[in-house]
Backbone as JSON Lines, residues from 0, in Angstrom:
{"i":0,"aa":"X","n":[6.52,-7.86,-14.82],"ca":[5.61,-8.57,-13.96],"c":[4.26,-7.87,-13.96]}
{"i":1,"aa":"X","n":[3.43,-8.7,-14.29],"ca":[1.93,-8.25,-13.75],"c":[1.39,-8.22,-12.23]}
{"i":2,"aa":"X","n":[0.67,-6.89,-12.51],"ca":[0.42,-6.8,-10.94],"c":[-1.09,-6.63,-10.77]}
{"i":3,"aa":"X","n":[-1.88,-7.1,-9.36],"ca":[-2.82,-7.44,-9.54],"c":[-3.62,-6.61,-8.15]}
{"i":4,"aa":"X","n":[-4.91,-5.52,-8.27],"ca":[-5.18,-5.48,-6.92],"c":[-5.53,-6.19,-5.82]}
{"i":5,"aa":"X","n":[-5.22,-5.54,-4.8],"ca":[-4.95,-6.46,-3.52],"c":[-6.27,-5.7,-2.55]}
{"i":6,"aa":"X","n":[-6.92,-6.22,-2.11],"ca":[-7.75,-6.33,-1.08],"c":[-6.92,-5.35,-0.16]}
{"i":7,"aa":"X","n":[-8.33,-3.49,0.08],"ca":[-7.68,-2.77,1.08],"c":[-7.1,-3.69,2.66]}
{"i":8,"aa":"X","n":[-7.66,-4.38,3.52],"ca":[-7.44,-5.28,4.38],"c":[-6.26,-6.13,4.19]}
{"i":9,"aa":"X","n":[-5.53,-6.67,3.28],"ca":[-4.83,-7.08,2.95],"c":[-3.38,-6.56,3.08]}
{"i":10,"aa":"X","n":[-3.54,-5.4,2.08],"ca":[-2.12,-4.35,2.02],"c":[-2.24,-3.76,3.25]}
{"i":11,"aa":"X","n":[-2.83,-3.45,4.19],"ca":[-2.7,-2.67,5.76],"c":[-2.09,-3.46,6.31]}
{"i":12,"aa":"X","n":[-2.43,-5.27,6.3],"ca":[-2.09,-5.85,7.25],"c":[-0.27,-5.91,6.35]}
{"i":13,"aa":"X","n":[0.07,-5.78,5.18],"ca":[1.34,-5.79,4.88],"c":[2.04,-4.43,5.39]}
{"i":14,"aa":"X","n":[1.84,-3.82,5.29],"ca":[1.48,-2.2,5.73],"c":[2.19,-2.25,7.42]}
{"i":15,"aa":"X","n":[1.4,-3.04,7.85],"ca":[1.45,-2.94,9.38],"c":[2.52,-4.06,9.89]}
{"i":16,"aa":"X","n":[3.05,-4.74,8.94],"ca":[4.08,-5.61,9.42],"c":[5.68,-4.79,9.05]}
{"i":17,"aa":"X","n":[5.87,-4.27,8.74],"ca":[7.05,-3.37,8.17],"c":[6.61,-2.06,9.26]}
{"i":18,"aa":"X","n":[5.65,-1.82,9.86],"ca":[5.44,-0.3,10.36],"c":[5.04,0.94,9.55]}
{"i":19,"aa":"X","n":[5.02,0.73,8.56],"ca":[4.21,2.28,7.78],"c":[2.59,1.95,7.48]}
{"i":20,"aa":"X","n":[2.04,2.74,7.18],"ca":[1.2,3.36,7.4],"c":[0.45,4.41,6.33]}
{"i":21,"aa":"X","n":[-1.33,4.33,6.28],"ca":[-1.57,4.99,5.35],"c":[-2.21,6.26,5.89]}
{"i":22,"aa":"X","n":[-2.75,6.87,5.42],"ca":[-3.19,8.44,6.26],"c":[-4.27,9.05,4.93]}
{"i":23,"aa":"X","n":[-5.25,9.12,5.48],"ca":[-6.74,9.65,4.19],"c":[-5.44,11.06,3.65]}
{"i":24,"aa":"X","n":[-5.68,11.51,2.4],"ca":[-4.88,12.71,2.05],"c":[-6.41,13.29,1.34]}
{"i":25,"aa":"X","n":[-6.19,14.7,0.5],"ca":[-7.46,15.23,-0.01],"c":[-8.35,13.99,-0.74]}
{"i":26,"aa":"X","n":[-7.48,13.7,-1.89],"ca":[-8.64,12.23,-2.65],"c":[-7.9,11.11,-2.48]}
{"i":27,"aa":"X","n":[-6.66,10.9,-2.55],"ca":[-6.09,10.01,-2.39],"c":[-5.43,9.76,-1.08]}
{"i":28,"aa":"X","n":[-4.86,8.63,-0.59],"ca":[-4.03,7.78,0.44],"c":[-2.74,8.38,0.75]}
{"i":29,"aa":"X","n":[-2.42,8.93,1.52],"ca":[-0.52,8.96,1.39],"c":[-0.23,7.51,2.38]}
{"i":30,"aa":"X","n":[1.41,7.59,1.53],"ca":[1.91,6.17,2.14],"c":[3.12,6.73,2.85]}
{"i":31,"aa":"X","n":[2.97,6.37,4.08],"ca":[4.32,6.85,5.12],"c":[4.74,5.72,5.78]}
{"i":32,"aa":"X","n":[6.69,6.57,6.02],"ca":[7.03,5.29,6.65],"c":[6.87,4.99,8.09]}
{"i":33,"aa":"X","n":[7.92,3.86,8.55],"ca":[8.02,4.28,10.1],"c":[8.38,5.35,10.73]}
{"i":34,"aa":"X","n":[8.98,6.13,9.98],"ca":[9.38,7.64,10.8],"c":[7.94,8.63,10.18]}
{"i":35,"aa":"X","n":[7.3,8.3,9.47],"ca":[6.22,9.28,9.44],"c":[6.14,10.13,8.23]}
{"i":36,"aa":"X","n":[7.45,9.95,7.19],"ca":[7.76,10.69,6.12],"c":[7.12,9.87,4.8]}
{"i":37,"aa":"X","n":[6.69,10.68,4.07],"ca":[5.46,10.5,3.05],"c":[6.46,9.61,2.29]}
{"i":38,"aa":"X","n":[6.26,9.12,1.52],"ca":[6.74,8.34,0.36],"c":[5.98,8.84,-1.01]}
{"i":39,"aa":"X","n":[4.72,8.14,-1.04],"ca":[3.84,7.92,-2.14],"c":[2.04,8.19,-1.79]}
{"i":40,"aa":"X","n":[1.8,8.24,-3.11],"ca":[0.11,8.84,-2.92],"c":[-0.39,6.9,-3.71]}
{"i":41,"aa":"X","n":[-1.18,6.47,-3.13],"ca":[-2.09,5.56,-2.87],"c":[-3.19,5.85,-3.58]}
{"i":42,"aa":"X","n":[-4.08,5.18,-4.19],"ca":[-5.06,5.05,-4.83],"c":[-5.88,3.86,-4.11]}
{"i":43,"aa":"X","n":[-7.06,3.61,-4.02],"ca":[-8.3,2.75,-3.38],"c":[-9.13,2.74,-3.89]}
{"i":44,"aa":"X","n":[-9.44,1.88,-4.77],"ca":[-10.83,2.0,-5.69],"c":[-12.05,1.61,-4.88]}
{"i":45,"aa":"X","n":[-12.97,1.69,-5.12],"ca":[-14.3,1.39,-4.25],"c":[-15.6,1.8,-5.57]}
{"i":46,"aa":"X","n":[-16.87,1.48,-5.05],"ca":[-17.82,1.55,-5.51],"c":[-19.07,1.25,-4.76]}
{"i":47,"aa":"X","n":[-19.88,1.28,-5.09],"ca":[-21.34,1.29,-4.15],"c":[-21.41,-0.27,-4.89]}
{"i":48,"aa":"X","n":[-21.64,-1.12,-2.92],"ca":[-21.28,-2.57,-3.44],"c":[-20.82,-3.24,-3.87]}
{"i":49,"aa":"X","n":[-19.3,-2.73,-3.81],"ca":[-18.22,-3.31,-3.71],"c":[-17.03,-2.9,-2.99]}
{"i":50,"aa":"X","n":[-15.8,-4.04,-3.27],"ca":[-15.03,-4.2,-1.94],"c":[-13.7,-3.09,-2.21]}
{"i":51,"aa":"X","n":[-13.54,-2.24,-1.14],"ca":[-12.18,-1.78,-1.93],"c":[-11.19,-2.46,-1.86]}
{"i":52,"aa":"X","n":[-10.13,-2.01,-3.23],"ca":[-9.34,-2.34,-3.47],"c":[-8.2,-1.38,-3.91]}
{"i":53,"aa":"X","n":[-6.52,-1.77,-3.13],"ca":[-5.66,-0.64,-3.8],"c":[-5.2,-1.31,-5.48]}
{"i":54,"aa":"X","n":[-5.56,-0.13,-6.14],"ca":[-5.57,-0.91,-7.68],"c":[-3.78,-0.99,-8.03]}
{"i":55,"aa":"X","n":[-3.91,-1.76,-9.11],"ca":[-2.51,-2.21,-9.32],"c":[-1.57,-1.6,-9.57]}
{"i":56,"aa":"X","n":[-1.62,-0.18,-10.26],"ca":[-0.36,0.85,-10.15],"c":[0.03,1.12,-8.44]}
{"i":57,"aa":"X","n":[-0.68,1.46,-7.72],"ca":[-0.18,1.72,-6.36],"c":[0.67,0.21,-6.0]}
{"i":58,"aa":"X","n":[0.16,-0.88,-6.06],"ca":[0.44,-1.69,-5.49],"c":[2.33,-2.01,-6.25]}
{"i":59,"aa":"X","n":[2.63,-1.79,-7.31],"ca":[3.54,-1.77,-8.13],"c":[4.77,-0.44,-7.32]}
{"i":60,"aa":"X","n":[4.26,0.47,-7.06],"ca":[4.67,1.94,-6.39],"c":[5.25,1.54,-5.24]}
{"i":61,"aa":"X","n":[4.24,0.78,-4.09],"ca":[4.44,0.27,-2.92],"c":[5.51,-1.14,-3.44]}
{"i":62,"aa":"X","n":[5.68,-1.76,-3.83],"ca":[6.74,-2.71,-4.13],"c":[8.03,-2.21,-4.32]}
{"i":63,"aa":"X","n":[7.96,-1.05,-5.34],"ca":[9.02,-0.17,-5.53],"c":[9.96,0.35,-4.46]}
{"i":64,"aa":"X","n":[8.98,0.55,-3.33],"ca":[8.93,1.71,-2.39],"c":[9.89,0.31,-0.97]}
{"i":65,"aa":"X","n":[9.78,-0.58,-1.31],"ca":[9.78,-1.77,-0.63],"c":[11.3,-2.37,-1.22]}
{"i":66,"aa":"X","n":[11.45,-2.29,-2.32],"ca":[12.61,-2.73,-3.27],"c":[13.7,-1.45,-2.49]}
{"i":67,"aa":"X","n":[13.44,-0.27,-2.63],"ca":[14.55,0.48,-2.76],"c":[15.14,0.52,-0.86]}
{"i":68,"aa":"X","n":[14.3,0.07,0.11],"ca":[14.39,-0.39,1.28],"c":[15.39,-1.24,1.71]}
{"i":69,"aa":"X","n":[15.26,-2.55,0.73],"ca":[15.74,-3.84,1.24],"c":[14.75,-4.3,1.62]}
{"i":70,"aa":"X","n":[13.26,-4.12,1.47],"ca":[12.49,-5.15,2.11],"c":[12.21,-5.99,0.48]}
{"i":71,"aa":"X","n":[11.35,-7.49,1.05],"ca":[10.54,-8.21,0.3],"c":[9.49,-7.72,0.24]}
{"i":72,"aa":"X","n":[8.79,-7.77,-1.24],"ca":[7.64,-7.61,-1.45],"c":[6.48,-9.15,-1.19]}
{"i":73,"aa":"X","n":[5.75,-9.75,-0.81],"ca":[4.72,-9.13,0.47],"c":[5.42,-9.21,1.06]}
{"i":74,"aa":"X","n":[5.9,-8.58,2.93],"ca":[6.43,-9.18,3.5],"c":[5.54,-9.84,4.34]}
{"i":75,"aa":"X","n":[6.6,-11.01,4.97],"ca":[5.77,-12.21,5.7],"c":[5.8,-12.07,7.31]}
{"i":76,"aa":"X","n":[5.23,-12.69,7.9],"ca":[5.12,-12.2,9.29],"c":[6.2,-13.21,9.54]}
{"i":77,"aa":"X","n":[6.72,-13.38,10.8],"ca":[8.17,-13.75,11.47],"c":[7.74,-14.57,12.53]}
């Protein structure tokens, strides 16, 4: 499957429906769960005048991270 970046605003609000959570780390994002325990390092591309975005390996990581859960990847609100 091809994967495609997703709008930072986007993945938070997926982010925030499951309960985890991202946290600034030195350059990169860590991705934690609901109990607070790290999972994965996050990537956010950005640029001067333009929008960030988590680029598509993270977003692939976070699916992963979602698969080995039992959750759906996006999940949907209820």
């Amino acid at each position: 499957m091809v994967y495609k970046p997703i709008e930072e605003r986007t993945y938070l609000d997926y982010l925030k429906i499951v309960g985890w959570r991202l946290v600034k780390g030195g350059i990169d994002y860590n991705l934690l769960d609901d109990k607070g325990i790290f999972m994965c390092s996050i990537k956010i591309s950005h640029g001067k005048g333009q929008k960030r975005e988590v680029v598509a390996f993270s977003v692939n990581k976070t699916e992963k991270k979602f698969k080995e859960r039992g959750l759906k990847w996006p999940p949907k609100k209820k």
